[in-house]
SELUM-307651 format. One record per residue: residue number from 1; residue in one letter; chain; x, y, z of N, C-alpha, C in turn. Coordinates in Angstrom, 1 decimal, padded with zeros to 4 digits. Each point is the difference from the previous one (the first is absolute). Layout:
{miro NUM, "A", "A", {X, Y, Z}, {X, Y, Z}, {X, Y, Z}}
...
// end
This chain:
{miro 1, "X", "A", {072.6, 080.3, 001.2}, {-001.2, -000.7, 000.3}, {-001.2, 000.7, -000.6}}
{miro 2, "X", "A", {-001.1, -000.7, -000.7}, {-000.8, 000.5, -000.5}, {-000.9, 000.7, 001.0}}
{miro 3, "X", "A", {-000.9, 000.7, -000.4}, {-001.1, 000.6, 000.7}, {-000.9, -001.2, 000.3}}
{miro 4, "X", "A", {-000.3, -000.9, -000.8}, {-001.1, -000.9, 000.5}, {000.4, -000.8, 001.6}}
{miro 5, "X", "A", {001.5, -000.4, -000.4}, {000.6, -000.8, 000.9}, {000.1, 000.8, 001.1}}
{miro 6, "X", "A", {000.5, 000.9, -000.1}, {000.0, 000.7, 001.3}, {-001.5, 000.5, 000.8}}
{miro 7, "X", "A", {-000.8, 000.3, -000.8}, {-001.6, -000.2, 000.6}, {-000.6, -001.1, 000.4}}
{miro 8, "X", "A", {000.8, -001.7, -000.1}, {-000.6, -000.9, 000.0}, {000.8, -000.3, 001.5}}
{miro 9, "X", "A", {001.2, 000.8, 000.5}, {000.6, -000.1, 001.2}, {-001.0, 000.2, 001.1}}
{miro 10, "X", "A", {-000.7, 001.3, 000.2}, {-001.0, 000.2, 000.9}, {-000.9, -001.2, 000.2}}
{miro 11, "X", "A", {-001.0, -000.2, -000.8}, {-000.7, -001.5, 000.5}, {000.6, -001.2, 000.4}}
{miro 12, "X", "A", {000.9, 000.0, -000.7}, {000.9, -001.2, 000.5}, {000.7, 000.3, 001.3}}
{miro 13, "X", "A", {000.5, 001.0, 000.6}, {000.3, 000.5, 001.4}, {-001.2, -000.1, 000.7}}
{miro 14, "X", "A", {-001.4, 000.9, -000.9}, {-001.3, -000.5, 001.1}, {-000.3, -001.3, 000.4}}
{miro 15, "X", "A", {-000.1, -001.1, -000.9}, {-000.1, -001.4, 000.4}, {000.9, -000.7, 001.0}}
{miro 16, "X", "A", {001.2, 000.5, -000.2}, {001.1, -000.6, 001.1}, {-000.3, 000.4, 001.0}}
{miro 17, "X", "A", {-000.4, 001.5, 000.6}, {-000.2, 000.6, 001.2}, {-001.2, -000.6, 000.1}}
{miro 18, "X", "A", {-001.0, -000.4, -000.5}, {-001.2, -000.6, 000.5}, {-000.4, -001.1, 000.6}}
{miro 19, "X", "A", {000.8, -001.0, -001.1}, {000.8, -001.3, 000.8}, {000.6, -000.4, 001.4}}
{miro 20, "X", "A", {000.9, 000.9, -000.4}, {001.0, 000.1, 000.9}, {-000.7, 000.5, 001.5}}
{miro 21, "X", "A", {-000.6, 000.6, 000.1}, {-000.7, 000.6, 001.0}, {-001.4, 000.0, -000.2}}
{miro 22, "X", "A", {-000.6, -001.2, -000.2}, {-001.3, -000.5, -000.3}, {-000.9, 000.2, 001.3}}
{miro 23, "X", "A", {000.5, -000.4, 001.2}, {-000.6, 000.0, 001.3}, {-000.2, 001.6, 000.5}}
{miro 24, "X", "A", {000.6, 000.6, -000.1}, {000.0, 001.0, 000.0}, {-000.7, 001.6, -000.7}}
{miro 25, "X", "A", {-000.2, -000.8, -001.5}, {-001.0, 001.0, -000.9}, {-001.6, -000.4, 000.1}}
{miro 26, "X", "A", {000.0, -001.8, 000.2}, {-001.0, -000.1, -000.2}, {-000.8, 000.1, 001.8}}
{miro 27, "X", "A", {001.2, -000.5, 000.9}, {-000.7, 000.4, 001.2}, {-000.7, 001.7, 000.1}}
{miro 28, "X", "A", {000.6, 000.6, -000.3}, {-000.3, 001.4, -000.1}, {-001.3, 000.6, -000.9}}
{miro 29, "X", "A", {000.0, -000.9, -001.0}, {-001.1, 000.0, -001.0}, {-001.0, -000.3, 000.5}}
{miro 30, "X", "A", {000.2, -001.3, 000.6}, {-001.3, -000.6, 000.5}, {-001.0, 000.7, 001.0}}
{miro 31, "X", "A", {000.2, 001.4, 001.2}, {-000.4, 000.4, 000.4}, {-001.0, 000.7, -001.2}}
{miro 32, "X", "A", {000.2, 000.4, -001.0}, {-000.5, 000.7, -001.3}, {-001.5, -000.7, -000.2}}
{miro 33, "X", "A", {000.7, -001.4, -000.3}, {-000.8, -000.9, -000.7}, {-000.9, -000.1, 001.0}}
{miro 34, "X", "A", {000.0, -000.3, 001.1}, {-000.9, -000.2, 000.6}, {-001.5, 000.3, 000.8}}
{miro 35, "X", "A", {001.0, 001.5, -000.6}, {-000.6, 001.5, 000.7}, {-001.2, -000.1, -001.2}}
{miro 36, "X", "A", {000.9, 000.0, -001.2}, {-001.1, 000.2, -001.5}, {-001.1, -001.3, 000.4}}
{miro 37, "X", "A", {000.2, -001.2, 000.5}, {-000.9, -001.3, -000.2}, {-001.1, 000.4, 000.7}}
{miro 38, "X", "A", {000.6, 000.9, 001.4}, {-001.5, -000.1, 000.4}, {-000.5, 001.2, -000.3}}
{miro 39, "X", "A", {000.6, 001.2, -000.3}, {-000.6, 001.7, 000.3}, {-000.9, -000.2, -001.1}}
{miro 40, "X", "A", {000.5, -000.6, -001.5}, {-000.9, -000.2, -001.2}, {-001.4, -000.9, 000.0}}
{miro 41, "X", "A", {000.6, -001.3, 000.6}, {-001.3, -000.6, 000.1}, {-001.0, 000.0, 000.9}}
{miro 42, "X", "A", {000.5, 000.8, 001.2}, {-001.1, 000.2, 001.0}, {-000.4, 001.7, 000.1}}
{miro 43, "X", "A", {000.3, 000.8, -000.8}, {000.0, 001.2, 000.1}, {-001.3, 000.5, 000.9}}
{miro 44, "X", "A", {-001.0, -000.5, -000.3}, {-001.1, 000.7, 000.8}, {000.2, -000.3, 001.3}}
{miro 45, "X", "A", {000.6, -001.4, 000.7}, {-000.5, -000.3, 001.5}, {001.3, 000.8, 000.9}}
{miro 46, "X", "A", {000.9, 000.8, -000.8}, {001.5, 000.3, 000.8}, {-000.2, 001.2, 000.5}}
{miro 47, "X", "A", {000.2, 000.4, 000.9}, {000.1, 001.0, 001.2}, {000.7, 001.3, -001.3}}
{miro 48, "X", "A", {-000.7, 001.2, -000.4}, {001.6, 001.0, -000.6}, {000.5, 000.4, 001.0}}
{miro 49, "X", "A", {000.5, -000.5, 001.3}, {001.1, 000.6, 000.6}, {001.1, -001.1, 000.0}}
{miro 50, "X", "A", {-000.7, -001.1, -000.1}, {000.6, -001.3, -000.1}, {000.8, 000.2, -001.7}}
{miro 51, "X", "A", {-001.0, -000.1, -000.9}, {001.2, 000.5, -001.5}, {000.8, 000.8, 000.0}}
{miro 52, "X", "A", {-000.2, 000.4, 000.6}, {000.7, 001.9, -000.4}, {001.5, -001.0, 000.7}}
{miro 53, "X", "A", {-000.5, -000.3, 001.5}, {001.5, -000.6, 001.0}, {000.9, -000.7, -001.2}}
{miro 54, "X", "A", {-001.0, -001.2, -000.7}, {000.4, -000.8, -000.6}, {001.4, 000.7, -000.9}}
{miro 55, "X", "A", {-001.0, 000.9, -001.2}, {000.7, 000.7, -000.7}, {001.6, 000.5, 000.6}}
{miro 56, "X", "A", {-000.2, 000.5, 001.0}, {001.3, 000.7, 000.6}, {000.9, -001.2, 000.4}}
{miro 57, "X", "A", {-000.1, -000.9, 000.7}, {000.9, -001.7, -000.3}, {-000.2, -000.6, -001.1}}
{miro 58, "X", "A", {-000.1, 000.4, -001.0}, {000.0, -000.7, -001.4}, {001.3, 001.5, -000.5}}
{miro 59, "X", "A", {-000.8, 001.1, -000.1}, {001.7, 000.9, 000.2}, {001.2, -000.3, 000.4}}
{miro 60, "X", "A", {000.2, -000.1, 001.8}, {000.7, -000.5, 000.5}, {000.7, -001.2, -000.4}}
{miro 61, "X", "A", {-000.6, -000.9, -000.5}, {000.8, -001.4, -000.7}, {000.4, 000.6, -001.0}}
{miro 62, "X", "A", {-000.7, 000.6, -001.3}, {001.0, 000.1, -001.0}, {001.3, 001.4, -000.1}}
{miro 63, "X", "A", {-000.2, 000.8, 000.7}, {001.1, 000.7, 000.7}, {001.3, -000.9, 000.5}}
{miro 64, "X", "A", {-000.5, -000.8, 000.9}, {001.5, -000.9, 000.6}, {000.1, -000.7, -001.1}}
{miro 65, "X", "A", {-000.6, -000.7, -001.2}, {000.2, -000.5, -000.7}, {001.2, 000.4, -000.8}}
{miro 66, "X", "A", {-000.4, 001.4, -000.7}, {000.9, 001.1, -000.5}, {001.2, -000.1, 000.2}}
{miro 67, "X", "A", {-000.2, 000.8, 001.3}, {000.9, 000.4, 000.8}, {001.2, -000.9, 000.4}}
{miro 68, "X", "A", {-000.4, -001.7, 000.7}, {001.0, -001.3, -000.6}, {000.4, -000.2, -001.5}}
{miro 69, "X", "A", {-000.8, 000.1, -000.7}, {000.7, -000.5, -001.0}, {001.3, 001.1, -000.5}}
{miro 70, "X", "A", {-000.6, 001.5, 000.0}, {000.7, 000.9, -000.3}, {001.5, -000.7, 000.8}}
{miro 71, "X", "A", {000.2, 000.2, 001.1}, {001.2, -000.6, 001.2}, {000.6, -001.1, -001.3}}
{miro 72, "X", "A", {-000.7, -000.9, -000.1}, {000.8, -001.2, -000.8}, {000.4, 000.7, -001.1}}
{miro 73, "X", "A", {-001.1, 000.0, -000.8}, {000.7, 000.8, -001.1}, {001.2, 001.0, -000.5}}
{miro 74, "X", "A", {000.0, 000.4, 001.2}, {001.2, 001.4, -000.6}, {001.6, -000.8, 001.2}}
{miro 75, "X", "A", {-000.5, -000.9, 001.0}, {001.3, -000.3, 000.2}, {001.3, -000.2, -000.6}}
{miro 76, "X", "A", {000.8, 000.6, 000.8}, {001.6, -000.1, -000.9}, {000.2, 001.2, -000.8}}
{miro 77, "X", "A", {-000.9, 000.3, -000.6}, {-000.2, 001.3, -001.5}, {000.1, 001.5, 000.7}}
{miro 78, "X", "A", {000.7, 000.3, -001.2}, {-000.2, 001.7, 000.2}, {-001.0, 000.6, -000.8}}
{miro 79, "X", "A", {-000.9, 000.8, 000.6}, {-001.1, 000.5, -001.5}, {000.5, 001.7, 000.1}}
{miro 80, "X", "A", {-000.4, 000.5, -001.0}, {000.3, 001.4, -000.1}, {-000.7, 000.7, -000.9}}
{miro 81, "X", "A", {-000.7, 001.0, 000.0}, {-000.8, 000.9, -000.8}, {000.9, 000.0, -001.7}}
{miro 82, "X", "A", {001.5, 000.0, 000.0}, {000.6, 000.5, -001.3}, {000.0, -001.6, -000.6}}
{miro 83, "X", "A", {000.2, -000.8, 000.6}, {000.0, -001.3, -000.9}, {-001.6, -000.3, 000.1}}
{miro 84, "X", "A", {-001.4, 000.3, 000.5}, {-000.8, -000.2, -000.6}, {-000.5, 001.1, -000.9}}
{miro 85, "X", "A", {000.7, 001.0, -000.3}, {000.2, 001.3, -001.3}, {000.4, -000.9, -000.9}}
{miro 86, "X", "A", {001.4, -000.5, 000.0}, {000.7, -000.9, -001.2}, {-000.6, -000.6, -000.1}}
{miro 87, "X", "A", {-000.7, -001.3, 000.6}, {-000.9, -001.4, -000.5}, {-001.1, 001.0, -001.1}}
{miro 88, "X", "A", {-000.6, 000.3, 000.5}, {-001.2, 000.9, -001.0}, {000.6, 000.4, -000.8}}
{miro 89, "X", "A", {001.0, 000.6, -000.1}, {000.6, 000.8, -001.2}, {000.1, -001.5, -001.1}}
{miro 90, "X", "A", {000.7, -000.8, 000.5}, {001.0, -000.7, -000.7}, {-001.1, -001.0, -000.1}}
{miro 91, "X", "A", {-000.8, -000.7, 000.5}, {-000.7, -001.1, -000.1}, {-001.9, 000.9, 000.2}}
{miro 92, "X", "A", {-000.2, 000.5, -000.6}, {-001.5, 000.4, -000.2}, {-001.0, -000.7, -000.2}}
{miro 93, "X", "A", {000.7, -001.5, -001.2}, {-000.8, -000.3, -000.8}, {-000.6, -001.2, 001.5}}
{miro 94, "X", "A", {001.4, -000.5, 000.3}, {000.1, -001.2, 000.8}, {-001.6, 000.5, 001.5}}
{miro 95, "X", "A", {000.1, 001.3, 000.3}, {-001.3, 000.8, 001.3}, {-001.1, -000.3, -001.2}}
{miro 96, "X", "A", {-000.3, 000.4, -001.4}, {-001.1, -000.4, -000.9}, {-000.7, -001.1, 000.5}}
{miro 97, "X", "A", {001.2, -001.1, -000.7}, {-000.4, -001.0, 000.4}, {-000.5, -000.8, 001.1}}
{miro 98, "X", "A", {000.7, 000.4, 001.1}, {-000.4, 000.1, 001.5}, {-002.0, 000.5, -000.2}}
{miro 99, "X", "A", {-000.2, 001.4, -000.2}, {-001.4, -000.2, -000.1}, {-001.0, -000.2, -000.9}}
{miro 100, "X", "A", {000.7, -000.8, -001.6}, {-001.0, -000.8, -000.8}, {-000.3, -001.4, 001.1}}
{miro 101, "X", "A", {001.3, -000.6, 001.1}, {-000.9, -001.4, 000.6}, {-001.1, 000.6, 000.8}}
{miro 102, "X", "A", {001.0, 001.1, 001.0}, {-001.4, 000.1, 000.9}, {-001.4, 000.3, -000.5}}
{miro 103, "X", "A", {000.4, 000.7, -001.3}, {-001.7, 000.5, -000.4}, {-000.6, -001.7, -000.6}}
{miro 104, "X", "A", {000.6, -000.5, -000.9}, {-000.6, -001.3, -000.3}, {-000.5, -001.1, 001.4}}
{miro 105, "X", "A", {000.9, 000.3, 001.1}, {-000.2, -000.7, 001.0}, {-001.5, 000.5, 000.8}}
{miro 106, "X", "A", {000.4, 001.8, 000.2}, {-001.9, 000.3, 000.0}, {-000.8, -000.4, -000.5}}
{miro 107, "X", "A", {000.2, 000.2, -001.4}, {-001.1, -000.6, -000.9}, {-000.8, -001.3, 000.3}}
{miro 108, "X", "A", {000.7, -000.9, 000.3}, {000.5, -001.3, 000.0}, {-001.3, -000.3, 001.1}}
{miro 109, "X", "A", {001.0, 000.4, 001.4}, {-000.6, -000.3, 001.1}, {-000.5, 000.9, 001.0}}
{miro 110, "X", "A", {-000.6, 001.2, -000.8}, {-001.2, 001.1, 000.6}, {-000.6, 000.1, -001.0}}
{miro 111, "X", "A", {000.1, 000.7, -001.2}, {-000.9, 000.0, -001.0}, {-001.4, -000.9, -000.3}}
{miro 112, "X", "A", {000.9, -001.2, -000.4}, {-000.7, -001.5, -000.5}, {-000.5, -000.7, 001.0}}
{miro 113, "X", "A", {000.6, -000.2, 000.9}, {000.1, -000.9, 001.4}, {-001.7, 000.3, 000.9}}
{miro 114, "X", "A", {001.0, 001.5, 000.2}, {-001.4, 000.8, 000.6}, {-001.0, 000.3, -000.1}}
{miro 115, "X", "A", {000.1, 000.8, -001.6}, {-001.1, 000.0, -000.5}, {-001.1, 000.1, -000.8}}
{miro 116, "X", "A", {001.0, -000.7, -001.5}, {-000.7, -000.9, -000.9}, {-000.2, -001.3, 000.5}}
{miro 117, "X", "A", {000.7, -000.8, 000.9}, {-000.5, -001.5, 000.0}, {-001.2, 000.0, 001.1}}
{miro 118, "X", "A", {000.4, 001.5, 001.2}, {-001.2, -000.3, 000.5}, {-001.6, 000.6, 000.0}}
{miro 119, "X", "A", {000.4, 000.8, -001.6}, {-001.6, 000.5, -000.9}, {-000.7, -001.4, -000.6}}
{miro 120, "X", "A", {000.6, -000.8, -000.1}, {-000.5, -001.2, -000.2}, {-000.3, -000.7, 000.7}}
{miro 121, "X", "A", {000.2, 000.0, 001.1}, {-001.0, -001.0, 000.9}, {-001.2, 000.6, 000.6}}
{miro 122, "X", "A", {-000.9, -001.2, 000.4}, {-001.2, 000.6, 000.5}, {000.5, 001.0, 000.8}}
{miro 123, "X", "A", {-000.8, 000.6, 000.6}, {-000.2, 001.3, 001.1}, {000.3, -000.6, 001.2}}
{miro 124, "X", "A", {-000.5, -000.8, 000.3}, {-000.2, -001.1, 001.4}, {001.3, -000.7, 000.4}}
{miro 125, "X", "A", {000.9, -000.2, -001.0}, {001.8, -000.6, 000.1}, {000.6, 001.2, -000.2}}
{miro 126, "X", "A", {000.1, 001.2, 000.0}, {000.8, 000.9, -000.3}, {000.3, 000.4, 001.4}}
{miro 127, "X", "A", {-000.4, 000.1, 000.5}, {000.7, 000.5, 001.6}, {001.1, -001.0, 000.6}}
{miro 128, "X", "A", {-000.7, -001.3, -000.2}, {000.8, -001.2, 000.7}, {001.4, 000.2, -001.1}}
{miro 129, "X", "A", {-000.4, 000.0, -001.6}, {001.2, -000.2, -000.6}, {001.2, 001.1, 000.3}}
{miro 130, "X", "A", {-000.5, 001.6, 000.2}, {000.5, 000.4, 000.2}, {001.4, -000.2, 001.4}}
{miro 131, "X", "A", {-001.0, -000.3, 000.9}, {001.0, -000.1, 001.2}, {000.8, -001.2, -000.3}}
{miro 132, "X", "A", {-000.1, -000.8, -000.4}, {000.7, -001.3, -000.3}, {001.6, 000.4, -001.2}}
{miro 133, "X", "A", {-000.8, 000.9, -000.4}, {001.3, 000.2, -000.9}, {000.9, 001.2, 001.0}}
{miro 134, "X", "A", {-000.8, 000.8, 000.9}, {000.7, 000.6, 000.2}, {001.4, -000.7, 001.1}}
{miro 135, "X", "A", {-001.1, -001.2, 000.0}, {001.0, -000.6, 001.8}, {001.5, -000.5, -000.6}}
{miro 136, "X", "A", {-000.4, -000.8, -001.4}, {000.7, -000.4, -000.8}, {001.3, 001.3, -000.7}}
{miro 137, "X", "A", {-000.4, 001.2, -000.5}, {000.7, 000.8, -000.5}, {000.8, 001.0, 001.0}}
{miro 138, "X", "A", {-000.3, -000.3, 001.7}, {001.1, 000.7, 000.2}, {001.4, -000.6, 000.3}}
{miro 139, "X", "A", {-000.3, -001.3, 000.4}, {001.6, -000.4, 000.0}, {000.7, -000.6, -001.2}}
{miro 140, "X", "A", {-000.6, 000.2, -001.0}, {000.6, 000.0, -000.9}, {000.2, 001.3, -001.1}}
{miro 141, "X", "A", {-001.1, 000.0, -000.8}, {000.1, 001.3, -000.7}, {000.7, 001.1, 000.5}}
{miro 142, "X", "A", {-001.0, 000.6, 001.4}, {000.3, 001.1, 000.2}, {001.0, -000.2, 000.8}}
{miro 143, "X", "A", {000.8, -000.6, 000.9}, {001.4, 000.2, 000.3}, {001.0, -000.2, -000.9}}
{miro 144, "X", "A", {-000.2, -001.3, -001.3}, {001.2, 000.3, -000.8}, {-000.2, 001.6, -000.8}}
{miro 145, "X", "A", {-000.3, 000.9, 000.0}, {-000.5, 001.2, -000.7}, {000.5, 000.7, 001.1}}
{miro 146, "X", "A", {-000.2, -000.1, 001.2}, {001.1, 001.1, 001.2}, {001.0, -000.8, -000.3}}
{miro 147, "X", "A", {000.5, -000.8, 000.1}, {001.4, -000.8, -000.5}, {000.5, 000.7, -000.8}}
{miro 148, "X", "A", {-000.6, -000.1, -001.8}, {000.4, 000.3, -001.0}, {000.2, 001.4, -000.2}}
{miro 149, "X", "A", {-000.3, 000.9, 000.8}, {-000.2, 001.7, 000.0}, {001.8, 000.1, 001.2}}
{miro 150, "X", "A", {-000.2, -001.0, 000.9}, {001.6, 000.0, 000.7}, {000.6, 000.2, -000.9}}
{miro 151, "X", "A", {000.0, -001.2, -000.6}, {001.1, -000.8, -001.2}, {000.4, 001.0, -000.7}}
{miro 152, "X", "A", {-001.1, 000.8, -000.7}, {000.2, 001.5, -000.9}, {001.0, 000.9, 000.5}}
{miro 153, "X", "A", {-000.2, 000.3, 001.2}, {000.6, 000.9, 001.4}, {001.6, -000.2, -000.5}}
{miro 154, "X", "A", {-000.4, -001.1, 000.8}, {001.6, -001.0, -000.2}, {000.8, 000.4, -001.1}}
{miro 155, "X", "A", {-000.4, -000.7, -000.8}, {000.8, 000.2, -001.1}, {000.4, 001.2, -000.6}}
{miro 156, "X", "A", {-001.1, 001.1, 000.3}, {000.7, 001.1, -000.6}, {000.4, 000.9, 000.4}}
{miro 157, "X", "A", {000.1, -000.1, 001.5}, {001.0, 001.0, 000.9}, {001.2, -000.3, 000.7}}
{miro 158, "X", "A", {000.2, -001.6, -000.6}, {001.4, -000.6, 000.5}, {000.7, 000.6, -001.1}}
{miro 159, "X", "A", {001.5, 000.3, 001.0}, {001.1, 000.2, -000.4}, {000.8, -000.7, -000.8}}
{miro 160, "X", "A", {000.1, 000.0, -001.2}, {000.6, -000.9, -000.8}, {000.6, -001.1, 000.4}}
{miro 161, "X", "A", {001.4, 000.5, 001.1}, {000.8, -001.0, 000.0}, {-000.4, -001.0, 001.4}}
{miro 162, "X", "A", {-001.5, 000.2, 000.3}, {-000.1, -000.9, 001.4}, {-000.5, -001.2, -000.9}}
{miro 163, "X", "A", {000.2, -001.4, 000.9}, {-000.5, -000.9, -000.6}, {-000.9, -000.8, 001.6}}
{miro 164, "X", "A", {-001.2, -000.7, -000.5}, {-000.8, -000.4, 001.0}, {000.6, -000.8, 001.3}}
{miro 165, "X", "A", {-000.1, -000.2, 001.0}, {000.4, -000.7, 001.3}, {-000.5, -001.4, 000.1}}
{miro 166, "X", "A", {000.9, -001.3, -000.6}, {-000.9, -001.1, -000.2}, {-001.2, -000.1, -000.7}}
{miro 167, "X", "A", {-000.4, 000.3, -000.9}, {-001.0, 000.0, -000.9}, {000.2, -000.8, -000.8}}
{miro 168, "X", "A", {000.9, -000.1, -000.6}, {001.1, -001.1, -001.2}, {-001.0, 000.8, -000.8}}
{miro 169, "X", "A", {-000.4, 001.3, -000.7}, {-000.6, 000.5, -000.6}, {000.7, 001.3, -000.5}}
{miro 170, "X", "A", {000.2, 000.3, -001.2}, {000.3, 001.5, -000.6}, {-000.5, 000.7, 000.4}}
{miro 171, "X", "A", {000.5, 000.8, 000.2}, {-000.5, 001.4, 000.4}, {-001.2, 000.7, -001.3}}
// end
């Protein structure tokens, strides 16, 4: 199997776990999103005991977020420190690749997003843009990105000969 292909396995495992458990990433996101909609755009009128709370249940969600998906993810599987030795040994290039997307995916949608698109707007839409993208970027971006860092997990501390539990997916 080539190295591309086998790096193209993780996202494609992240998408299906995302899918597949859509109610569940994005319900959990959404605590995120919402937290960012108002803490950003109302920043001056919010209590900081009231953010700070916020912040710590915006924790709390993406923790249990983790922490489920992790449960899904590694079901069935054996992971072990010497087969994520071998993966790296033997597939290096395949982990490379792994963080040329995420860095393009920073780039993409922190860099640009954040903040070159929002050096261009007036001064007076930058706050609102910001929170809007944020409400928007956590149930997507940023959970497929805890997704995709599973996915990495995954794949390179499983034991060769396990294969996924209903996934209809390679290992």
């Amino acid at each position: 199997m080539s190295e591309f292909k086998l790096t193209l396995e993780v996202p494609r495992w992240t998408w299906w776990c995302y899918t597949r458990h859509l109610g569940l990433v994005v319900g959990l996101s959404s605590v995120a999103s919402i937290q960012r909609l108002v803490t950003v755009n109302w920043t001056e009128d919010i209590d900081p005991v009231v953010a700070t709370a916020s912040e710590v249940l915006v924790l709390a969600a993406r923790i249990a977020l983790v922490v489920l998906v992790w449960r899904i993810a590694v079901a069935g599987r054996t992971l072990s420190w010497s087969a994520g030795r071998e993966f790296a040994r033997r597939h290096w290039r395949s982990l490379v690749w792994q963080v040329v997307f995420l860095g393009v995916a920073f780039a993409v949608f922190e860099v640009f997003a954040e903040h070159v698109v929002s050096a261009l707007l007036p001064p007076s839409a930058r706050q609102t843009y910001l929170a809007v993208l944020l409400f928007l970027k956590n149930p997507t971006i940023i959970a497929l990105t805890f997704l995709w860092w599973i996915g990495i997990v995954r794949q390179t501390f499983t034991e060769a000969t396990v294969r996924p539990v209903g996934s209809g997916l390679p290992s």
